[in-house]
DSSP file (Angstrom, degrees, kcal/mol; ACC not computed):
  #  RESIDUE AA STRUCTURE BP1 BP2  ACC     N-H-->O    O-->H-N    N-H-->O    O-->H-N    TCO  KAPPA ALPHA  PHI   PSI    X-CA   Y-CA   Z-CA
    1    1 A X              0   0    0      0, 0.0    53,-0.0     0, 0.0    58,-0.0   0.000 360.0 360.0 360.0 124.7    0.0    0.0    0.0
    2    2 A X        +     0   0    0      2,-0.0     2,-0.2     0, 0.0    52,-0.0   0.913 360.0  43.9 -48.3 -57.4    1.5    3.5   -0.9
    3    3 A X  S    S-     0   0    0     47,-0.1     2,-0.6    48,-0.0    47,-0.0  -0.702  74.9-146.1-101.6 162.4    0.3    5.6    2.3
    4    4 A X        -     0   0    0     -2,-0.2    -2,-0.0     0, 0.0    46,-0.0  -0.978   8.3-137.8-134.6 115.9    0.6    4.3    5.5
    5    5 A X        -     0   0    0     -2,-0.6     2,-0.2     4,-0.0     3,-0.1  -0.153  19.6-131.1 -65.0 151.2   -2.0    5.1    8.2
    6    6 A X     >  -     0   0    0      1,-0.1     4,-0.8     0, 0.0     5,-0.1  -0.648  30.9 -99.8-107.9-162.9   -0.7    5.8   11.7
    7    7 A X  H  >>S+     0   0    0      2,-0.2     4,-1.2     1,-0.2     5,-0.5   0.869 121.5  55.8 -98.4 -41.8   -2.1    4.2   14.8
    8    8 A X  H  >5S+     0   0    0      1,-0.2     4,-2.3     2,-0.2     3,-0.5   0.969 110.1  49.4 -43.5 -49.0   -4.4    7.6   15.6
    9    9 A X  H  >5S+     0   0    0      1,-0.3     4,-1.7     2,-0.2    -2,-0.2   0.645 108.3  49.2 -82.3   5.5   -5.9    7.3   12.2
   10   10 A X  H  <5S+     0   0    0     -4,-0.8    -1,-0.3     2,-0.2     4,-0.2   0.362 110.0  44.5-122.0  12.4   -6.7    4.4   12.4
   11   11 A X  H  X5S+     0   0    0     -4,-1.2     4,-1.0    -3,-0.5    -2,-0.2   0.553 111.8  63.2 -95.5 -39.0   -8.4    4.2   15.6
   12   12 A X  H ><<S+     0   0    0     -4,-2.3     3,-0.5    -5,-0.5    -2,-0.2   0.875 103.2  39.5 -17.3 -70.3   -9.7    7.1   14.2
   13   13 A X  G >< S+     0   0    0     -4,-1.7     3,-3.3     1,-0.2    -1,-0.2   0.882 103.8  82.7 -68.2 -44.0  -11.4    5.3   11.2
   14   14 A X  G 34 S+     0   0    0      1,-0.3    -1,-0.2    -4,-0.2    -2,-0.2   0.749  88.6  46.5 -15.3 -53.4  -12.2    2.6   13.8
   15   15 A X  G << S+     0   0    0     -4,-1.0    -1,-0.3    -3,-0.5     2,-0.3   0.047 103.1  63.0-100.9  33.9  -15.1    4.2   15.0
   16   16 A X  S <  S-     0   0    0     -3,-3.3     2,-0.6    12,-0.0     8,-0.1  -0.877 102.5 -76.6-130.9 163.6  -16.9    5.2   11.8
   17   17 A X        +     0   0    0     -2,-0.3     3,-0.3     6,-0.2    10,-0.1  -0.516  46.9 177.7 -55.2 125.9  -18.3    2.7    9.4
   18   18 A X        +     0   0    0     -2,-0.6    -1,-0.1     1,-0.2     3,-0.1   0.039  46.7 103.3-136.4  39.0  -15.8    1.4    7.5
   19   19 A X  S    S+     0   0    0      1,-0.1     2,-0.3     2,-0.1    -1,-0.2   0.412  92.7  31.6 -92.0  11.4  -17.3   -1.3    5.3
   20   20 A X  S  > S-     0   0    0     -3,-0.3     4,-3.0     1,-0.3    -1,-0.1  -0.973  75.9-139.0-162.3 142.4  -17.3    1.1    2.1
   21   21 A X  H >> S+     0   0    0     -2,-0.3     4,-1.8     1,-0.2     3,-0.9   0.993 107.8  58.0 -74.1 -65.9  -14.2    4.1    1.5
   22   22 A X  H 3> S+     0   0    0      1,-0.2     4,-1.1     2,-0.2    -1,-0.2   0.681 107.2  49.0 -46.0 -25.9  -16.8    6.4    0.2
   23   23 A X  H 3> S+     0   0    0      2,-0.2     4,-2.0     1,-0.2    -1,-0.2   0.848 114.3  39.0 -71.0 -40.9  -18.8    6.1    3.7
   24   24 A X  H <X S+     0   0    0     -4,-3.0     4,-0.6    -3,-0.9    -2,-0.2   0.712 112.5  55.4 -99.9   6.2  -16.4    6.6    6.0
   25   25 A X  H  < S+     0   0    0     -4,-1.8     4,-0.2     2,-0.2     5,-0.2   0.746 113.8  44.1 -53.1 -36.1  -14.7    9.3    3.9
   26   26 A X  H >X S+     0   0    0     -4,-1.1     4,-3.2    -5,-0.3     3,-2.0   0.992 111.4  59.1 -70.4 -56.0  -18.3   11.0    4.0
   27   27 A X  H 3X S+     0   0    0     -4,-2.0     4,-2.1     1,-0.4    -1,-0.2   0.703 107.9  43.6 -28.9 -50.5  -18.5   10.1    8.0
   28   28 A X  H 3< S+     0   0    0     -4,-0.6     4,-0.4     2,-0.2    -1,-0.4   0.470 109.4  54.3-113.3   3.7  -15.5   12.0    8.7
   29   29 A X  H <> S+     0   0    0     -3,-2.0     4,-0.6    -4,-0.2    -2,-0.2   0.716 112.0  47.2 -84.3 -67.4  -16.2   15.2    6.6
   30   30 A X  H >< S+     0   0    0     -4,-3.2     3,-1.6     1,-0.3     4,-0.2   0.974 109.2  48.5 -51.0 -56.6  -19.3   15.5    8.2
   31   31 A X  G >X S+     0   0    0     -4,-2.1     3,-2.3     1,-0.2     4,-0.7   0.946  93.0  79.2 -55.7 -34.7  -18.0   15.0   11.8
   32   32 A X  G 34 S+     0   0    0     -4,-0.4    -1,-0.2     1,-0.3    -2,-0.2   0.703  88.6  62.9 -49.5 -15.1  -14.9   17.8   11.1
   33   33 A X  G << S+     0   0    0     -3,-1.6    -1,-0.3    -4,-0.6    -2,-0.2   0.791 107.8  39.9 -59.0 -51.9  -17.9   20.3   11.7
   34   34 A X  T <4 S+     0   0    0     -3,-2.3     2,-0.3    -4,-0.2    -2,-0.2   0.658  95.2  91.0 -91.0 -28.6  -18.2   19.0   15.4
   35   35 A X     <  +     0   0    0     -4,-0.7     6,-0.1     1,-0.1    -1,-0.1  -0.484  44.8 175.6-114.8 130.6  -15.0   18.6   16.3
   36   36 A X        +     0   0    0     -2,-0.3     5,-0.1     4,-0.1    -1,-0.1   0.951  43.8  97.9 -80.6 -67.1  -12.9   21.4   18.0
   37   37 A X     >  -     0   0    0      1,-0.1     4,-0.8     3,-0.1     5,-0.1  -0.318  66.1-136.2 -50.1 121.4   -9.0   20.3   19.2
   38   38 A X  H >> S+     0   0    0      2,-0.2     4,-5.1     3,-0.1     3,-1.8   0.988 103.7  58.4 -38.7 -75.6   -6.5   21.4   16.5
   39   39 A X  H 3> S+     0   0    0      1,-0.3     4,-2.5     2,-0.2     5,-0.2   0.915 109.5  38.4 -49.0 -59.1   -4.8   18.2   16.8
   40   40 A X  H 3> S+     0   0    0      2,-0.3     4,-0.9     1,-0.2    -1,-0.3   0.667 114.0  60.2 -76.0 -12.3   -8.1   15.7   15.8
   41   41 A X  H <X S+     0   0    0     -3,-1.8     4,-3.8    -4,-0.8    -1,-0.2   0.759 106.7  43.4 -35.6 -60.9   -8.9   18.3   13.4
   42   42 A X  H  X S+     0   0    0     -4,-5.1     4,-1.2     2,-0.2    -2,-0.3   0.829 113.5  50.7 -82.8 -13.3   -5.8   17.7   11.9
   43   43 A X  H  X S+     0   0    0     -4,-2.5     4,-5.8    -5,-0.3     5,-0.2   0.956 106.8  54.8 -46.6 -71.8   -5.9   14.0   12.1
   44   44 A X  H  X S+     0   0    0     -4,-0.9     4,-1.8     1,-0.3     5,-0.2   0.931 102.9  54.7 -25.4 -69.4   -8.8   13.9   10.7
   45   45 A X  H >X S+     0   0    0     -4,-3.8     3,-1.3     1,-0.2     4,-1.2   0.980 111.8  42.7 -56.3 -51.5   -7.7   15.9    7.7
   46   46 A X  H >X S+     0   0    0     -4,-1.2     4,-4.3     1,-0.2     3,-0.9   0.968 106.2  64.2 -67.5 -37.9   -4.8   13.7    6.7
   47   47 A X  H 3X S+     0   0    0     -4,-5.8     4,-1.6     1,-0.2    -1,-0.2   0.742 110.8  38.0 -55.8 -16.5   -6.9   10.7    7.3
   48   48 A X  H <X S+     0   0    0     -4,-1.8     4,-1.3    -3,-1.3    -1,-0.2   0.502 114.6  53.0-103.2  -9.4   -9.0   11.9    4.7
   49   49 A X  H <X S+     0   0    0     -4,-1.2     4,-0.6    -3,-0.9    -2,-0.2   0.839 114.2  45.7 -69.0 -49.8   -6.0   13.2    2.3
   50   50 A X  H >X S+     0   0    0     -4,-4.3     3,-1.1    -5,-0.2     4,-0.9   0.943 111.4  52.1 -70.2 -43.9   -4.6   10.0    2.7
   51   51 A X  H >< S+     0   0    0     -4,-1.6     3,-0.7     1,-0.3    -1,-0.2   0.917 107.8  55.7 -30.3 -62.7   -8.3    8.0    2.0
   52   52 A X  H 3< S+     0   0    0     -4,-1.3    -1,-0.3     1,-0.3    -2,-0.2   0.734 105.2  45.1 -64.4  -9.0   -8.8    9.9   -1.1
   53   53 A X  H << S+     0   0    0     -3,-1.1    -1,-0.3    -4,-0.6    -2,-0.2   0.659  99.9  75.6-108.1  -7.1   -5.7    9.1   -3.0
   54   54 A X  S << S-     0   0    0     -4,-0.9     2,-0.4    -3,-0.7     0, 0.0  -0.505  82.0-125.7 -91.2 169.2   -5.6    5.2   -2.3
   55   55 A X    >>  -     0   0    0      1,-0.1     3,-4.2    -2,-0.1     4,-0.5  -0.952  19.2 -95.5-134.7 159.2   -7.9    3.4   -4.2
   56   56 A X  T 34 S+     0   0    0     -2,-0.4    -1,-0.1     1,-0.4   -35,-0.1   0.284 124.0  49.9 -34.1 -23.8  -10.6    0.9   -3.3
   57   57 A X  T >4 S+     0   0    0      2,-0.2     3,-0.8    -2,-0.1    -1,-0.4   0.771 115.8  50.3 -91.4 -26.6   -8.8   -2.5   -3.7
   58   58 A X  G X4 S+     0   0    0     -3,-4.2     3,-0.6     1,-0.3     4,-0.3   0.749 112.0  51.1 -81.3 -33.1   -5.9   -0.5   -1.2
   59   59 A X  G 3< S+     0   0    0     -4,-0.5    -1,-0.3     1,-0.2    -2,-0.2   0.412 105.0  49.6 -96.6 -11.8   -8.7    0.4    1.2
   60   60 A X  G <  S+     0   0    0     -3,-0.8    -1,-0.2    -5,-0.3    -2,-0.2   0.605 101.2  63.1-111.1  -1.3  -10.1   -2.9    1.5
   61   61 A X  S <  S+     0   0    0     -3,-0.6    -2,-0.2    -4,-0.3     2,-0.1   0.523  87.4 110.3-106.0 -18.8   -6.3   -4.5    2.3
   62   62 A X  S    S-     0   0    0     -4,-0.3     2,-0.6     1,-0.1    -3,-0.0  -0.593  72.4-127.6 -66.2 133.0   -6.3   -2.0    5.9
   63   63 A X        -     0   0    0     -2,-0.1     2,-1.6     2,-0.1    -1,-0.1  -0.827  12.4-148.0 -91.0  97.6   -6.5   -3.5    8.6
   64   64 A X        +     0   0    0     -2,-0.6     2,-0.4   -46,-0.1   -46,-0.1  -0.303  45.5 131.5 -72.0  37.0   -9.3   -2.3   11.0
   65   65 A X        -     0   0    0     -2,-1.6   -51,-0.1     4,-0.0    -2,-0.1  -0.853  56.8-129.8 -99.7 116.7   -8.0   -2.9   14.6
   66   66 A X     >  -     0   0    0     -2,-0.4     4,-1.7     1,-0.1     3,-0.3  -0.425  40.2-117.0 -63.9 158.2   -8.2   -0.1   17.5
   67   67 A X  H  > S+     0   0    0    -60,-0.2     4,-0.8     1,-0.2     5,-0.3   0.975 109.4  53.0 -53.3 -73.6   -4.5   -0.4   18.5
   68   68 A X  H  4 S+     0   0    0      1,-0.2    -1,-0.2     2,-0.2     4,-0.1   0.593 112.7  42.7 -38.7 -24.6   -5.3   -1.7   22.3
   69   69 A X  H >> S+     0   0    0     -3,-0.3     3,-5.2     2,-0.2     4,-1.3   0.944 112.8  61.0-109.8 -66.6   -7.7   -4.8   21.2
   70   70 A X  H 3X S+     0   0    0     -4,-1.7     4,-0.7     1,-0.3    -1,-0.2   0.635 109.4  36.3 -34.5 -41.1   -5.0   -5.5   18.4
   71   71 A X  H 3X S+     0   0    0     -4,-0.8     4,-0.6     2,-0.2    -1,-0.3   0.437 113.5  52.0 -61.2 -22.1   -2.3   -6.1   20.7
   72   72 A X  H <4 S+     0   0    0     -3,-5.2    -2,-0.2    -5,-0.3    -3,-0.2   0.608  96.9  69.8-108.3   0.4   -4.0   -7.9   23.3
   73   73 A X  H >< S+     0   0    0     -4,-1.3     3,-2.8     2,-0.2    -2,-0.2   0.995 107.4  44.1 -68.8 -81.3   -5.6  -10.5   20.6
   74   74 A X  H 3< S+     0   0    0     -4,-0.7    -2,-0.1     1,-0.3    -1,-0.1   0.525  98.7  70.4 -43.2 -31.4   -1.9  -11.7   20.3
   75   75 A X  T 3<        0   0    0     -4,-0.6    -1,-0.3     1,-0.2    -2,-0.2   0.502 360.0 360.0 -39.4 -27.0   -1.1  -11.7   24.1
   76   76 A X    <         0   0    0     -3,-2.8    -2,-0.2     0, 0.0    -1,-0.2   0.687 360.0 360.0 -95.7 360.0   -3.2  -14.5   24.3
């Protein structure tokens, strides 16, 4: 995969639907409206810089794990 999500955005995308790129690209446009902190503004914005330029077969190869759950899966 060309871009590489970091572990914010992709707890990030975690909590939106993320069965379809165009949904949770819409999902996270909409929320940027809500959302106030600089920093998760600007998460936000890359996550959705990065979304748009990868392309649907790249988006379906991401792996959809909040970091903590992901880690502790492998623990056992």
């Amino acid at each position: 995969m060309k871009e590489i999500f970091t572990v914010p955005e992709i707890n990030l995308m975690c909590i939106f639907d993320t069965n379809s790129k165009e949904t949770l690209l819409s999902d996270l446009k909409l929320c940027l409206k809500d959302v106030y902190e600089p920093e998760m503004i600007e998460i936000i914005k890359t996550t959705i810089k990065k979304l748009e330029k990868i392309t649907d077969e790249e988006f379906s190869e991401i792996g959809f794990f909040i970091a903590d759950s992901f880690y502790d899966f492998y623990e056992e």
